[in-house]
C-alpha positions in Angstrom: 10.5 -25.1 8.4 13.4 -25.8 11.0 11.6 -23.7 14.1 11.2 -25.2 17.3 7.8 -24.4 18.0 6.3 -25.9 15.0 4.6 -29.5 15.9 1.1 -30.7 15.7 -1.4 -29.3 18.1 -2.9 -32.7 18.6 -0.1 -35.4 19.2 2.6 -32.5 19.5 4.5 -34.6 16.7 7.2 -32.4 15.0 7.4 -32.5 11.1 10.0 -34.8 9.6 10.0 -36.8 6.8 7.4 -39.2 7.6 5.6 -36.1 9.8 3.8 -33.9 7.6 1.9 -30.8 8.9 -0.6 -28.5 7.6 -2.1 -25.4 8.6 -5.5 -25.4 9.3 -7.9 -22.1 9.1 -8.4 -22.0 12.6 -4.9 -21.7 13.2 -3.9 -24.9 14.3 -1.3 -27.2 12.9 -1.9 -30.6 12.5 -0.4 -33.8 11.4 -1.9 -36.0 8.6 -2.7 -39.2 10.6 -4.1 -36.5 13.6 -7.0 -35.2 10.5 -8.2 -38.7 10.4 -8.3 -38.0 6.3 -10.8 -35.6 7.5 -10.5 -32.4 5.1 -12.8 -30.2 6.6 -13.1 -29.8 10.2 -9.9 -29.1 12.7 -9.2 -32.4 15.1 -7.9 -29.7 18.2 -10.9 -27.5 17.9 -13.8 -29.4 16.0 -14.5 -26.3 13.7 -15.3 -26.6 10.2 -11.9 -25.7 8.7 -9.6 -25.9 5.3 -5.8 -26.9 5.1 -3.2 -25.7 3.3 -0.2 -28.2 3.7 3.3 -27.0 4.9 5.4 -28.1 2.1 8.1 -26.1 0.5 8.2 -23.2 -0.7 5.2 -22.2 1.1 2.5 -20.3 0.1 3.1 -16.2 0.1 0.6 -15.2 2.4 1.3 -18.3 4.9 5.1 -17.7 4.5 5.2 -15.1 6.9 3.8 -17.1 10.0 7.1 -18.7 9.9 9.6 -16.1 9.3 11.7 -15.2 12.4 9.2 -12.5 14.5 12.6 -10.1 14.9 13.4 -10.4 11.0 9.6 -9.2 10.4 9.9 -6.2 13.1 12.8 -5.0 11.8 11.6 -5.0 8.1 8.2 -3.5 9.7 10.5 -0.9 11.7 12.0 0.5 8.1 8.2 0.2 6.5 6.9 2.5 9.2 10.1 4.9 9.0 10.0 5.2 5.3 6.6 6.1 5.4 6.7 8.7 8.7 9.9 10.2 6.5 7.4 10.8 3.4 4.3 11.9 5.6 7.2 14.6 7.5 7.7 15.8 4.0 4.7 16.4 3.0 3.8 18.2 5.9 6.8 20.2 5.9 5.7 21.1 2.0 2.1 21.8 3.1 3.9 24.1 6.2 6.1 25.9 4.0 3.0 26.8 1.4 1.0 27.9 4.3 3.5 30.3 5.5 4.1 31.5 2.3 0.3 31.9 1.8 0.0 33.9 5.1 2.8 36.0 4.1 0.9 36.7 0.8 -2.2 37.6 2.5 0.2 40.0 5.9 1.9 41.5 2.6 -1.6 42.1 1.2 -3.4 43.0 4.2 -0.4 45.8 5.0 -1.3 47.2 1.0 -5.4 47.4 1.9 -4.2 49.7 5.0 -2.3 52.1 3.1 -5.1 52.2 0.7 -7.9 53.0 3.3 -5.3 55.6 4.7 -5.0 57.4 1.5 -8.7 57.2 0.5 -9.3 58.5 4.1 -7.0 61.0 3.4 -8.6 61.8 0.1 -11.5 62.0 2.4 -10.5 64.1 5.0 -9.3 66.7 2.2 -12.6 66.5 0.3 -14.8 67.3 3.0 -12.4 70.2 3.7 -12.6 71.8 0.2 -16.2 72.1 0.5 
């Protein structure tokens, strides 16, 4: 954890080796002798909090906080196209059966009108013959 804005919200001590930090629910960071021992309520905001202390590795879903903001775009950036790529697909697939679909029902519709003209026709020569 060598970033330069990590320090505790209360003195603004930055972690070292006789500095140790932990995260509390509320957000804030705090140093050991800034908690007072205190284990469940925040020393910068007074709310009723747990802590989960910054010590290596740290925990998954706290990892992140700390990662380098561009890093985490960029991997976000290849999420979001990999996903938009497969959603294009599918649409495209859902495109090209529609159009084949419509062609199916032109083709059919194009059938039913040579149908009525020849049972017009039919008809037309009926009515004649009587």
């Amino acid at each position: 954890m060598s970033s330069d804005w990590v320090h505790c919200n209360k003195c603004m001590s930055r972690p070292s080796a006789n500095v140790r930090l932990a995260l509390a629910s509320c957000g804030h960071l705090v140093c050991r002798p800034c908690t007072n021992g205190s284990t469940d309520s925040c020393p910068v905001c007074l709310m009723k909090c747990a802590f989960v202390a910054l010590v290596h590795p740290l925990p998954p879903p706290i990892v992140i906080y700390f990662q380098d903001p561009l890093s985490v775009a960029q991997r976000l950036a290849q999420i979001y196209q990999f996903q938009e790529d497969n959603r294009i697909r599918l649409f495209e697939s859902f495109f090209v059966k529609a159009n084949d679909h419509l062609t199916q029902l032109d083709n059919r519709i194009e059938a039913l009108k040579i149908e009525r003209q020849c049972l017009e026709q039919e008809i037309r020569q009926a009515s004649n013959n009587h």
